[in-house]
C-alpha beads as a LAMMPS data file, in Angstrom:
LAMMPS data file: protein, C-alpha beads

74 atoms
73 bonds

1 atom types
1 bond types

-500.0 500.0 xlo xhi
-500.0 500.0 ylo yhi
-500.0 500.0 zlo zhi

Masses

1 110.0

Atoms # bond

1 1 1 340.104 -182.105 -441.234
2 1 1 340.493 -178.484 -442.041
3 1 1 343.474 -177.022 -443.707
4 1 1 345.247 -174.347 -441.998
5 1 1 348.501 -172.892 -443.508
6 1 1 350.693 -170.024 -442.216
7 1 1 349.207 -168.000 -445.071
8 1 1 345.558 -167.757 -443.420
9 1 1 346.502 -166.467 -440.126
10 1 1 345.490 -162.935 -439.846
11 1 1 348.088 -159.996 -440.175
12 1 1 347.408 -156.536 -439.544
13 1 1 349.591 -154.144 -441.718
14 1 1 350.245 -150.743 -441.059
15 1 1 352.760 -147.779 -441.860
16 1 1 354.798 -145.383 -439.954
17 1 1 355.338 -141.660 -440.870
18 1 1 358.778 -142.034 -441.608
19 1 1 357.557 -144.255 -444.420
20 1 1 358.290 -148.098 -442.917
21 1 1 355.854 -150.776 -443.025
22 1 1 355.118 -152.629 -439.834
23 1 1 353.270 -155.930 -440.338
24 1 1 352.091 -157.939 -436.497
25 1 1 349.889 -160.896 -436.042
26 1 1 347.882 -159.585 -432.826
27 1 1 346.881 -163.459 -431.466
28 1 1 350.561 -163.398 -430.973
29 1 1 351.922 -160.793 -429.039
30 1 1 355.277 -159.612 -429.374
31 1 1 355.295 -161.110 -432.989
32 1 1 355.833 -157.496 -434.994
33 1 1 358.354 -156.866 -438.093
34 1 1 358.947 -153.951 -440.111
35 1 1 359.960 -154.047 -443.705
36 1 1 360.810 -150.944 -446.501
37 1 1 357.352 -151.828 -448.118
38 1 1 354.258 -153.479 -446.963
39 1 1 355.069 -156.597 -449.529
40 1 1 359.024 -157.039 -447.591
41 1 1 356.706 -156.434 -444.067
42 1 1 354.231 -159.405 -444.323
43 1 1 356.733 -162.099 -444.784
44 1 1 358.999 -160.691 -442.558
45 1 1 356.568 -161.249 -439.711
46 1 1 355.115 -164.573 -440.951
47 1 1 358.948 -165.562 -440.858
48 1 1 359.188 -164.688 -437.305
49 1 1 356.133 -166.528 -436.322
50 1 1 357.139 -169.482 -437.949
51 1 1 360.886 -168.898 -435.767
52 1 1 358.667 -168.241 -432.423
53 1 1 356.667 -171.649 -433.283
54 1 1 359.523 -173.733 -433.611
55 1 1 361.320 -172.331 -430.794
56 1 1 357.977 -173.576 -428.627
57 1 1 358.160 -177.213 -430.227
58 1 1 362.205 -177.385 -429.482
59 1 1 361.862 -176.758 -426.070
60 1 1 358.789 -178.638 -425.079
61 1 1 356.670 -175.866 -424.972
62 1 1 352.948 -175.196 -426.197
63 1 1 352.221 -174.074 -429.685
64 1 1 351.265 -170.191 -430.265
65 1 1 347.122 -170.420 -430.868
66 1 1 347.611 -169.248 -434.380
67 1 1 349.698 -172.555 -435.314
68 1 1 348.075 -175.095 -433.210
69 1 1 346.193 -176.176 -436.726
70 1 1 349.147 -175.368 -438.652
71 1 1 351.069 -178.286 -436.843
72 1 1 348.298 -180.464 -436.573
73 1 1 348.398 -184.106 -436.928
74 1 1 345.997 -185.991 -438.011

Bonds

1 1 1 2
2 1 2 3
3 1 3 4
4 1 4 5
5 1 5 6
6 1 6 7
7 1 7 8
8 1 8 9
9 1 9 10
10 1 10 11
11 1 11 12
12 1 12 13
13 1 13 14
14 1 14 15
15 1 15 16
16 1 16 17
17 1 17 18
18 1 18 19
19 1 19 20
20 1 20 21
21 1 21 22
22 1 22 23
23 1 23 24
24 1 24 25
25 1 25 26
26 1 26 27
27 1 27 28
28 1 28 29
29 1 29 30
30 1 30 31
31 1 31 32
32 1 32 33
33 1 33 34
34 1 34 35
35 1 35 36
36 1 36 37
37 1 37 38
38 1 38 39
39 1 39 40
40 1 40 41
41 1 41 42
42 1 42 43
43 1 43 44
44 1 44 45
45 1 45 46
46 1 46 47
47 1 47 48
48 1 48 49
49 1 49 50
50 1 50 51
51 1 51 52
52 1 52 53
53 1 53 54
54 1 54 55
55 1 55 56
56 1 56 57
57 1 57 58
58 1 58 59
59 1 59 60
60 1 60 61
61 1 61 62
62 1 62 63
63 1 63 64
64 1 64 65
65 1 65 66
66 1 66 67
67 1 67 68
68 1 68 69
69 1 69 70
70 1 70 71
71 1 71 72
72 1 72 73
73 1 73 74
């Protein structure tokens, strides 16, 4: 079985002109987080997906794409 981890998921990192980073996984939309550097950004928004995920499995609801191999049993 392949290993997936949070860490592998692709993140797209960018920077405003007013100097904050913004860091947003695009497979899951909505899932954006700004940080004072690119290094605060990233797991900012990893953070949040993880919070989004969970929120899914407490209410019954299907996994984001990104996590489906994440959570994975084997």
């Amino acid at each position: 079985m392949e290993t997936v981890t949070v860490e592998s998921i692709p993140i797209v990192v960018g920077q405003e002109e007013d100097g904050r980073w913004w860091a947003d996984i695009e497979s899951m939309p909505g899932v954006m987080a700004y940080g004072a550097t690119r290094e605060s950004a990233i797991p900012a928004v990893r953070a949040l997906a993880l919070r989004v995920a969970a929120d899914c499995i407490d209410h019954g609801e299907e996994v984001p794409a990104p996590f489906a191999k994440v959570f994975a049993v084997a």
